[in-house]
C-alpha positions in Angstrom: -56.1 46.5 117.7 -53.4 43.9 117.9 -54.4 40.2 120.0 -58.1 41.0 119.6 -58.3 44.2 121.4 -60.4 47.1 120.3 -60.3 50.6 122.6 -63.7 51.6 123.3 -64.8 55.4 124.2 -68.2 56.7 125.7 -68.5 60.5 125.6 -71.1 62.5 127.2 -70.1 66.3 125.1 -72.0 69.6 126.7 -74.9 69.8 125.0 -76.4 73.5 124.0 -80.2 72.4 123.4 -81.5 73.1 120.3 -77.9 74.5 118.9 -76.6 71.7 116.6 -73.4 73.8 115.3 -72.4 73.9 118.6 -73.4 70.7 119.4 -71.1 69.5 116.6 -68.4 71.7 117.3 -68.4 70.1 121.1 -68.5 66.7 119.5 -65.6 67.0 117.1 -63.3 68.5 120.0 -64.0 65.5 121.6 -63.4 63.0 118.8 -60.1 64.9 118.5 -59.1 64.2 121.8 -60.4 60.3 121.8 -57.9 60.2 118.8 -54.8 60.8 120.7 -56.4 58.0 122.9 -56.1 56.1 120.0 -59.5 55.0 120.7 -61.2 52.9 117.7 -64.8 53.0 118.8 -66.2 56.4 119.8 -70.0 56.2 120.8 -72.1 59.6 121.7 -75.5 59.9 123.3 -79.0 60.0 121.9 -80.1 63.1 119.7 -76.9 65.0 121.3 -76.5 66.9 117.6 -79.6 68.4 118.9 -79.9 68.0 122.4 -82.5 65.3 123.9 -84.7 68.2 125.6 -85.3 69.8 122.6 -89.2 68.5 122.9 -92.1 70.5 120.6 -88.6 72.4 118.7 -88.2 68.6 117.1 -91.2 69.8 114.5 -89.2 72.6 113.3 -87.5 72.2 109.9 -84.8 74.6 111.0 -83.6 72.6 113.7 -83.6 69.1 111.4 -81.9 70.6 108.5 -79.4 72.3 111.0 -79.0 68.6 112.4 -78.2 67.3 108.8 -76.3 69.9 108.3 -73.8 69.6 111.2 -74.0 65.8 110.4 -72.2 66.3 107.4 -69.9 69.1 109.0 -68.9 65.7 111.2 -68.1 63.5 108.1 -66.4 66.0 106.8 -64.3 66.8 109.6 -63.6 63.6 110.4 -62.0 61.6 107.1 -58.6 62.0 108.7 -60.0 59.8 112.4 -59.7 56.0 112.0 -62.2 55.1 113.9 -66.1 54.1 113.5 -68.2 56.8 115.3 -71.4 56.5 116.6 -74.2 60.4 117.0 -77.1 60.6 117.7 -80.1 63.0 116.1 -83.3 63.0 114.6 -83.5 62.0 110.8 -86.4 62.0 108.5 -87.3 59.0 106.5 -89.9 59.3 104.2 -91.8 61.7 106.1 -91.7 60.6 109.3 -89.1 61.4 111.9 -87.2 59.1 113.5 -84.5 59.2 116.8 -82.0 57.9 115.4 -77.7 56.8 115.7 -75.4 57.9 112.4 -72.4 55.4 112.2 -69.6 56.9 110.7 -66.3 55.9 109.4 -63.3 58.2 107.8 -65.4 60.7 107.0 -68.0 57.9 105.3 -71.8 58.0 106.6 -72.3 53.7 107.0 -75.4 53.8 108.0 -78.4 55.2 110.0 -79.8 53.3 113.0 -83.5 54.2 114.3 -84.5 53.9 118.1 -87.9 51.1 117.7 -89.2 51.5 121.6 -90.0 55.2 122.1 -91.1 55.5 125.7 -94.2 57.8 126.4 -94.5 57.1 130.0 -94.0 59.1 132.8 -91.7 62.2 132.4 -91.1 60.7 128.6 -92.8 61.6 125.5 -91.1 60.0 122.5 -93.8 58.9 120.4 -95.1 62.4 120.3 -92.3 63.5 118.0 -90.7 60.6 116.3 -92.2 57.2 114.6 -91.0 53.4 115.9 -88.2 52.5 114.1 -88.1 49.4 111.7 -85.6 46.2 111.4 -85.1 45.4 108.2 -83.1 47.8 106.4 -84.4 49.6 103.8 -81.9 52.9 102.0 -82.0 56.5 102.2 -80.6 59.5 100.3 -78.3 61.7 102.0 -76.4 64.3 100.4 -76.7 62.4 97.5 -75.7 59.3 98.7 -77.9 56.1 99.4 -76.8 55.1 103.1 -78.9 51.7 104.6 -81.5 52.5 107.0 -83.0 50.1 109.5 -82.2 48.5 112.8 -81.1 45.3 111.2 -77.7 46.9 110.6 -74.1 45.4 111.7 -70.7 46.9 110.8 -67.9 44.9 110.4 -64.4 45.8 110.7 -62.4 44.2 107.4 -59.3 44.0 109.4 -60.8 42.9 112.4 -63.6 40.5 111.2 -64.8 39.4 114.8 -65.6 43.0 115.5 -69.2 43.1 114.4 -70.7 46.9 116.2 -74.6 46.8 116.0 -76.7 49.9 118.1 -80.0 50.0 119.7 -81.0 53.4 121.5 -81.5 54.0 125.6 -85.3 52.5 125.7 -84.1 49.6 123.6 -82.3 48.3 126.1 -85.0 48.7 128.9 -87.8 46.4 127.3 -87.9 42.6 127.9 -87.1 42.1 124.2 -83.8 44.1 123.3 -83.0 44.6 119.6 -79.6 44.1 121.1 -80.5 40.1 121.8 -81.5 39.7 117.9 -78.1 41.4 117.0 -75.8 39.3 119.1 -77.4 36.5 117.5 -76.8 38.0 114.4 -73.1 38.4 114.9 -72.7 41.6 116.4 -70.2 41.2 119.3 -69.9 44.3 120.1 -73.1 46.7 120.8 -73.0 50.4 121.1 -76.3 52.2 123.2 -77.0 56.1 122.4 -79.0 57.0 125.5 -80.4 60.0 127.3 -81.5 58.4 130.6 -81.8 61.3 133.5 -81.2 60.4 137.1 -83.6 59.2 140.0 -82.6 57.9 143.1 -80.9 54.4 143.2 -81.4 54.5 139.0 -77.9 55.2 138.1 -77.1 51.4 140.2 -80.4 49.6 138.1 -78.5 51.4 134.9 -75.3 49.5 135.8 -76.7 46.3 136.4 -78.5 46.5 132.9 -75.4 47.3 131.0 -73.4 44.9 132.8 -76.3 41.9 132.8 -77.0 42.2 129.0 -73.0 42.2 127.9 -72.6 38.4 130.2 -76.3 37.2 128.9 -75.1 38.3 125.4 -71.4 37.2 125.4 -70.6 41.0 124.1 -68.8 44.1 124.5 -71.0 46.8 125.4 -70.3 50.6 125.4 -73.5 52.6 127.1 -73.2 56.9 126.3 -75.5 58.9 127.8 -76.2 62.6 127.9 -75.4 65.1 130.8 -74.4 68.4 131.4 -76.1 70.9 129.1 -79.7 69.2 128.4 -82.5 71.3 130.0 -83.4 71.2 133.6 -87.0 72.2 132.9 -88.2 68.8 134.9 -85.0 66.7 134.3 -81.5 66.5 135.5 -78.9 63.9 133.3 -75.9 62.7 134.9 -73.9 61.2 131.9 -73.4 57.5 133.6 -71.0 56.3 130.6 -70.5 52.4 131.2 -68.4 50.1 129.3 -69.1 46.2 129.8 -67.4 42.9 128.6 -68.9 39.7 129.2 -70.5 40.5 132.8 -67.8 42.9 133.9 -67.4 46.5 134.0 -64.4 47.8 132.3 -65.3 51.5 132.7 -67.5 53.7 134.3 -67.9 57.6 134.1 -68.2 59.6 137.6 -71.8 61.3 137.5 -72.9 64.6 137.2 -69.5 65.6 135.0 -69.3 65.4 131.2 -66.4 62.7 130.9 -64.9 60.3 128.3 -64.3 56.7 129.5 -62.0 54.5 127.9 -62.0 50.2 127.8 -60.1 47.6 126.1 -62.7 45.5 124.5 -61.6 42.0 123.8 -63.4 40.7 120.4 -61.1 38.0 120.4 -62.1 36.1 123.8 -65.7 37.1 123.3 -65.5 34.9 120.0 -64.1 32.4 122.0 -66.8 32.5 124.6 -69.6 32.0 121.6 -67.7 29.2 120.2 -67.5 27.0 123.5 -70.9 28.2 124.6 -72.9 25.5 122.8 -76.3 27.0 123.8 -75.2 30.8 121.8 -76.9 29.7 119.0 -76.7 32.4 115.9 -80.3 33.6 114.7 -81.1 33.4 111.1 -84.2 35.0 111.4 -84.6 38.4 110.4 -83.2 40.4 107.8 -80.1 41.8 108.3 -77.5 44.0 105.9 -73.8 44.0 106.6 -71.8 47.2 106.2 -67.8 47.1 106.2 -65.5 49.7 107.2 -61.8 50.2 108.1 -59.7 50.4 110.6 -55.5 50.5 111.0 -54.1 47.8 112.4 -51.6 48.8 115.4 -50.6 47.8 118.4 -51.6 50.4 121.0 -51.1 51.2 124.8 -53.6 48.8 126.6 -55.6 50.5 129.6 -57.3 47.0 130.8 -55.7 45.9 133.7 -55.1 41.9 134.1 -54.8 40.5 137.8 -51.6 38.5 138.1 -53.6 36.5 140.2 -56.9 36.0 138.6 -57.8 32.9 140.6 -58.1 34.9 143.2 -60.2 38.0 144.5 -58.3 40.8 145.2 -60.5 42.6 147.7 -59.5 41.0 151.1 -63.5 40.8 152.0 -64.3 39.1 148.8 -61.5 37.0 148.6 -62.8 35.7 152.7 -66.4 34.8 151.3 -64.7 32.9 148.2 -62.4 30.9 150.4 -65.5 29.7 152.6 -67.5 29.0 149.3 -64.4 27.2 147.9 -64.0 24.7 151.2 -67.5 24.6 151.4 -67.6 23.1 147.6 -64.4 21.1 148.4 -66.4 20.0 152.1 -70.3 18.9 150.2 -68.5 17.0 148.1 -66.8 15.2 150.1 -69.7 14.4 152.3 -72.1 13.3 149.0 -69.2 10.8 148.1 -69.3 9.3 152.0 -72.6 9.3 152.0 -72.9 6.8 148.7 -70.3 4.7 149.7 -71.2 4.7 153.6 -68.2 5.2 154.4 -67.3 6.5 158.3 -63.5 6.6 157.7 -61.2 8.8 155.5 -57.4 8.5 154.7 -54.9 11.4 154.0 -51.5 11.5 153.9 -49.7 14.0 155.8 -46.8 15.8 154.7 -46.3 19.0 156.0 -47.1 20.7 153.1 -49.7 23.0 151.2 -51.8 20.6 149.7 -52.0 17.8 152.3 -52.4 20.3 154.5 -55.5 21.7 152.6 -56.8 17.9 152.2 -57.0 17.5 155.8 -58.5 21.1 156.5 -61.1 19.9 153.9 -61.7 16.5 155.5 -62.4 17.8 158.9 -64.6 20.3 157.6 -66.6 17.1 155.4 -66.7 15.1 158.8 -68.0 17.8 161.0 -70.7 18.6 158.5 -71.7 14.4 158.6 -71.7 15.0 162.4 -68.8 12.0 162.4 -65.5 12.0 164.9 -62.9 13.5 163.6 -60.7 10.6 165.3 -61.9 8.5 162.6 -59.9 10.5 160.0 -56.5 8.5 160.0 -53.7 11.0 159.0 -50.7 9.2 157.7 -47.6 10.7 157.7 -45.1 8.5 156.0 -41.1 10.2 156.4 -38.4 8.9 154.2 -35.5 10.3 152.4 -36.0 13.6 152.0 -38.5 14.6 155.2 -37.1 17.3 157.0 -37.8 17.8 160.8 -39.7 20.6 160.2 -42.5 19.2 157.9 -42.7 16.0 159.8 -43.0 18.1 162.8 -45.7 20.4 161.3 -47.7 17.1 160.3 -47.8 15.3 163.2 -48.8 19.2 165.1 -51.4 19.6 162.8 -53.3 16.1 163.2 -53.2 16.5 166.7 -54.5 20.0 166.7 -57.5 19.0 164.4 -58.5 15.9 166.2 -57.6 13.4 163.8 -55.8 10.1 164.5 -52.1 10.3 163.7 -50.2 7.4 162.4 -46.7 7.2 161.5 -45.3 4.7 158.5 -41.9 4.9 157.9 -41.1 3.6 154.5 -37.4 3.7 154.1 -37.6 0.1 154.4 -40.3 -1.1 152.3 -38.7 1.7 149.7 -35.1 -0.1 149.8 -36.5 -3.3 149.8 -38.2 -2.4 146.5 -35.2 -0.8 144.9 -33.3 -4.3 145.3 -36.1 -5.5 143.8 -36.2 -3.6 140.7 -32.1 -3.2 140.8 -32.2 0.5 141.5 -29.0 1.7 142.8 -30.2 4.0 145.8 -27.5 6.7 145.8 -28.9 7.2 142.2 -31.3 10.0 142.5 -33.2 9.6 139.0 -36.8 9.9 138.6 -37.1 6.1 139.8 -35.7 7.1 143.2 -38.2 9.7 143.9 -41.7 8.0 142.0 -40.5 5.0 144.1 -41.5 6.8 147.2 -44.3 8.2 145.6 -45.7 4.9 145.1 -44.8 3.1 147.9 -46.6 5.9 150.0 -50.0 5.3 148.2 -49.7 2.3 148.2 -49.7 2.5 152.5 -52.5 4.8 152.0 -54.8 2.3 149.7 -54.1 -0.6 151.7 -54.5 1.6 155.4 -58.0 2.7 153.6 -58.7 -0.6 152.8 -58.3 -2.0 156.3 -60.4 0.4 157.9 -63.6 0.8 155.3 -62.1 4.4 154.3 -61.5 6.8 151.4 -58.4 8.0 150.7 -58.4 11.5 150.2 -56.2 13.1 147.2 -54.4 16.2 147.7 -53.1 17.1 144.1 -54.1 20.5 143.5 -54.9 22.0 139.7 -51.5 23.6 139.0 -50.1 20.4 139.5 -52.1 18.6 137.4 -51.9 21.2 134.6 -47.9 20.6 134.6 -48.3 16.9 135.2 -46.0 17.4 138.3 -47.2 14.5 140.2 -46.2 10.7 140.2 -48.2 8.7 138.3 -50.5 6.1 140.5 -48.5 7.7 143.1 -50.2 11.1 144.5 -51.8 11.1 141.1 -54.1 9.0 142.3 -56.6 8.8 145.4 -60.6 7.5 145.6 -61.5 11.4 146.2 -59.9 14.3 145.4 -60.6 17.2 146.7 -58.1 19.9 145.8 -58.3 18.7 141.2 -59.8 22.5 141.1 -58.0 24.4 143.3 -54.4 25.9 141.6 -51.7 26.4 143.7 -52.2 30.4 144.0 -55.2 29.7 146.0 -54.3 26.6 147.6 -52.6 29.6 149.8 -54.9 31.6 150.5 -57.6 28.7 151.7 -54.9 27.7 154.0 -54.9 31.6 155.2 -58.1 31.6 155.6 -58.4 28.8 158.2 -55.4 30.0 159.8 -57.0 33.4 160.4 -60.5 32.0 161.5 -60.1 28.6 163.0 -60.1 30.1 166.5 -56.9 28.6 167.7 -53.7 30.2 168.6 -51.4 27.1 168.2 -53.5 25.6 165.0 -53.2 29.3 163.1 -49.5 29.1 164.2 -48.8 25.4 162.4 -51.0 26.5 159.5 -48.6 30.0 159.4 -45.5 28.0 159.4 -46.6 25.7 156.7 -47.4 28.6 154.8 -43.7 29.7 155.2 -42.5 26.5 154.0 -40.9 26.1 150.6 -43.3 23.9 148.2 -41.7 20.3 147.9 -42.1 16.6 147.0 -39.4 16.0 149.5 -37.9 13.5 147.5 -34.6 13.9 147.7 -32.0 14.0 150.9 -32.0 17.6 152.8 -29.1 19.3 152.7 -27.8 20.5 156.1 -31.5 19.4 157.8 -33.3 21.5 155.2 -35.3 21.1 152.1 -33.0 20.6 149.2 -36.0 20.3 146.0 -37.8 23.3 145.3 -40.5 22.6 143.2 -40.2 26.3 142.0 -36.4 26.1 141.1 -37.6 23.2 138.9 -41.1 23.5 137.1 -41.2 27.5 137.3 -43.0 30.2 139.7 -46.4 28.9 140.2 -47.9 32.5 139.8 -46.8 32.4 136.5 -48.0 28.9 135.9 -51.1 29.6 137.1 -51.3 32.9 135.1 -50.5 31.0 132.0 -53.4 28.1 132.8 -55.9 30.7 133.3 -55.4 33.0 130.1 -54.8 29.6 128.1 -57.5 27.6 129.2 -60.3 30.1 130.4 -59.6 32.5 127.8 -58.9 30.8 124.9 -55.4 33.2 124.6 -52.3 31.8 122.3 -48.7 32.5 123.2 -47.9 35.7 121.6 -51.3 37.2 123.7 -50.4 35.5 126.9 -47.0 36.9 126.8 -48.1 40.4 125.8 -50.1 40.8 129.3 -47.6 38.9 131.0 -44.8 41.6 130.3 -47.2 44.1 131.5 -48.5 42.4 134.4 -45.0 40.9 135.8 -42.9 44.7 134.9 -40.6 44.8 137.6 -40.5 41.7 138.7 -40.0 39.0 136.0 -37.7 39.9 133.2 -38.7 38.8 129.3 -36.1 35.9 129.3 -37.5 34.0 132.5 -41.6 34.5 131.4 -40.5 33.1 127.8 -38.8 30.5 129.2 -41.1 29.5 131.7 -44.1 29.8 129.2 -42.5 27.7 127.0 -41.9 24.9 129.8 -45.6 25.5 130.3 -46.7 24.5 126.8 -44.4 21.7 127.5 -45.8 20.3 129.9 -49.1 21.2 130.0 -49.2 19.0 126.3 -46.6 16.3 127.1 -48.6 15.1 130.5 -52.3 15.4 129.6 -52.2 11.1 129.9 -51.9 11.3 133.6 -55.1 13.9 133.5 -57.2 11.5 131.6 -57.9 8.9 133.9 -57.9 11.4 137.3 -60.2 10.2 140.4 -63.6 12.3 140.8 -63.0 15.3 142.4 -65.6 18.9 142.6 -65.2 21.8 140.4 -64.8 24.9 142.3 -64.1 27.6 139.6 -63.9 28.5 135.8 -60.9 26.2 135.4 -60.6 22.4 135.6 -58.4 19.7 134.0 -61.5 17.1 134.7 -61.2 14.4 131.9 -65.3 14.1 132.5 -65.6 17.7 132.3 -64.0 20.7 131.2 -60.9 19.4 129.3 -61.6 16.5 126.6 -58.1 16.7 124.9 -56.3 13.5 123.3 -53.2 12.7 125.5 -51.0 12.8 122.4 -52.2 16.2 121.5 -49.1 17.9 119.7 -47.9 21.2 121.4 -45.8 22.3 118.1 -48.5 25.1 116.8 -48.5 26.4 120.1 -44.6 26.1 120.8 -43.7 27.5 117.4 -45.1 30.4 118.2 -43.7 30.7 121.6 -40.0 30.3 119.9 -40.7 33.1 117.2 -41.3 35.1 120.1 -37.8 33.9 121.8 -36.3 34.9 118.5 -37.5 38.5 118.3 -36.8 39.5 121.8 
């Protein structure tokens, strides 16, 4: 339960129809077994004290005072499990019978949930037996206790007060108005469905899309346990299709046709999160609606979510293709709506050799072929000085050539010495006025070469840089487009790739290959021995982790401690504690220390989730104090 996380269970038990001690029996085994799980939300499917099947045998008194009775064999049993359980069976309510979900809690009944849209279509025939439930709670007597009863009915976990469980019942779900909608607006955040839905063809994939559609639409956690195994094949066959959702995504999923338990880490936390930055989630104060509070321990537990190191980009080599084509399309249309407007027929990028540059020009080519231009009228500048080595100046020059664009070369060594007399800069000192004196003197070329012949320059910045502020400011901070503000460094890979593997060209995927190879650099500083001597890595930190850090901060809403905790599980093996403390500390650093040079960036499209855009996704003051968040990134330091 610790950063936000709850563990979430579905269980489909083997029903015996119309045999509630058994039922019960099956039910507590498997409670007992989700303990050792540690699992803190355990949902079972509709009427499974009973069985579903159990049709005309609902009118007999037997089998509903057997049902109440095994109910309270359940609380009993279960005052030692610390977790809030969720069964399903028929209760009456002042003489009507109603399908209905029992939420318990340490061996406490919280409250009783009817099912309101009883399908009687079909091969169903709720309303025969049971009565539509109602939303505002009312109270019944059970075992001589009053327990609420009603729809309206949310349970919210005192230690955990963003975990808010509300339940609707299989049909619920189905009908254009889920009770579910009401109770997300309510507060719920997380929602737990008690279903018996048998199988059709191609109904177990509309199921899924259901589950997964109404947790992103309601900004929830949704755990979906349906019945199986054991129900009556009279007309009917139930495949227990146990789902777990967050947000759009689906964290578990049980294999069909075999009575399983699935397990997901649900994160309340970043849910929250989602509702607070999502100005159109507006909470619902209509309705009647009664809170009920339970407990829960407070522990850290094993997590079974899995994190993507990488989580700007697809993991599945097919997906990850059709992203990189979307991506260069964005990066391309936008491109060609800025020419358009300023009727512009030229374009401007400096060359260097590298990643982003690279990118820039792969970009620009792709914008001019769409405008049906020449590509000979995209001037690629490559500007060597101080630190160039052969082999990126090479690569540059290869490159233009290969894509048709017009090469020039500006050597600045000159214009930069000049300068440094100038200012008095002693050139054999290699301070930060050494290397953002290049920097500057190279857009500077690139303004006045776009000025002279009607052009754009094109920026080539990518995201990670700009999130760490690594990049000169009104040096190759700034540009009249840029194109790659979106793209973090982790992708800016994996688009070059992409060309490489289908531009068609044997020495163009070559050049693009080699690039790839080559270590990222400003090449601002003599080489050593011919080669690169600054490696941006050695200096600002891996950009996977940077780019890990960015996305869980920014995207997620995480703080330190959180970040870290999935960090140490997602870098095992490869990053020790030390270098992802120190390098997430050097993060916060930055990330606060340079916002001033994100807020006056050039336009630029957003491609993904994440942006630094001072017009769009990030309005932060640029003397924002990092100390709350670096406070609790040095506790950490201190306890390791």
């Amino acid at each position: 339960m610790k950063d936000g996380f709850i563990k979430a269970a579905a269980a489909t038990p083997k029903i015996t129809v119309a045999d509630p001690a058994a039922n019960a029996a099956e039910i507590l085994r498997l409670i007992r077994g989700m303990e050792k799980k540690k699992a803190k939300i355990m949902v079972f499917p509709e009427l499974c004290i009973t069985g579903y099947t159990c049709s005309d045998l609902f009118w007999q008194e037997r089998l509903l005072d057997e049902a109440a009775q095994q109910l309270r064999f359940l609380l009993d049993s279960t005052g030692d499990v610390d977790a809030l359980i969720c069964v399903g069976l028929p209760f009456e309510y002042e003489g009507k019978l109603y399908n209905c979900a029992a939420v318990m809690n340490r061996g406490s009944l919280l409250g009783i949930v009817p099912k309101k849209y009883l399908p009687n279509y079909n091969e169903f025939y709720e309303r025969r037996h049971f009565t539509p439930g109602f939303e505002t709670p009312g109270t019944v007597v059970f075992d001589g206790e009053e327990v609420p009863f009603g729809m309206n009915l949310l349970f919210r976990c005192r230690q955990m007060p963003r975990l808010v469980m509300a339940c609707e019942i299989c049909e619920d779900l189905w009908v254009p108005i889920p009770p579910s909608m009401h109770h997300a607006l309510a507060g719920a955040t997380v929602i737990a469905n008690l279903s018996a839905s048998d199988e059709m063809v191609g109904k177990d994939t509309y199921r899924k899309k259901l589950v997964t559609e109404q947790s992103a639409r309601l900004i929830c956690g949704y755990i979906y346990a349906s019945c199986g195994e054991g129900e009556s094949s009279t007309d009917l066959v139930f495949g227990g299709q146990n789902l777990i959702a967050e947000y759009g995504t689906l964290m578990a999923e049980a294999e069909r046709f075999r009575n399983t338990v699935v397990y997901a880490d649900i994160d309340v936390q970043r849910l929250a999160a989602e509702r607070r930055r999502m100005s159109t989630f507006c909470p619902e104060t209509d309705g009647e609606y009664v809170t009920v509070t339970f407990d829960l321990t407070m522990e850290e537990d094993h997590l079974d979510r899995v994190f993507d190191p990488h989580p700007f980009v697809p993991s599945n080599e097919a997906e990850r293709a059709m992203r990189c084509d979307e991506i260069l399309n964005i990066q391309a249309m936008g491109l060609v709506r800025r020419l358009e407007h300023t009727r512009c027929k030229n374009a401007v990028v400096g060359i260097s050799g590298g990643l982003d540059s690279t990118l820039a020009l792969l970009v620009t080519t792709r914008a001019f072929d769409l405008l049906n231009l020449p590509r000979k009228n995209i001037l690629s500048v490559t500007m060597p000085c101080f630190g160039t080595t052969d082999r990126t100046y090479h690569n540059a020059c290869t490159l233009t050539r290969d894509l048709g664009a017009t090469l020039k070369e500006v050597d600045i060594r000159e214009a930069v010495e000049l300068h440094f007399r100038d200012i008095g800069q002693d050139p054999s000192v290699h301070d930060v006025t050494y290397e953002n004196g290049q920097a500057r003197e190279r857009t500077q070329v690139l303004m006045d070469l776009a000025n002279k012949n009607g052009g754009l320059v094109i920026g080539t910045g990518d995201l990670s840089e700009l999130a760490l502020g690594w990049a000169t400011y009104n040096g190759d901070h700034m540009s009249m487009y840029a194109v790659n503000c979106s793209v973090p460094k982790t992708l800016v890979r994996h688009l070059v790739r992409y060309c490489a593997d289908t531009c068609g060209s044997g020495e163009l995927k070559g050049i693009l290959l080699d690039i790839l190879d080559t270590p990222v650099s400003p090449e601002l500083l003599p080489p050593e021995d011919g080669a690169i001597s600054q490696k941006t890595e050695e200096l600002v930190g891996p950009y996977e982790l940077h780019d890990f850090y960015l996305y869980y901060m920014l995207r997620m809403c995480y703080e330190p401690a959180k970040i870290y905790r999935i960090a140490k599980l997602v870098f095992r093996g490869k990053y020790d504690n030390e270098t992802l403390l120190k390098w997430l500390r050097n993060f916060y650093r930055r990330f606060f220390a340079q916002q001033f040079k994100r807020s006056c960036l050039p336009d630029g499209p957003k491609v993904g989730s994440v942006a630094v855009s001072p017009r769009g996704d990030l309005r932060m003051p640029s003397d924002a104090s990092a100390a709350a968040w670096l406070r609790q990134a040095e506790a950490l330091s201190a306890r390791e």
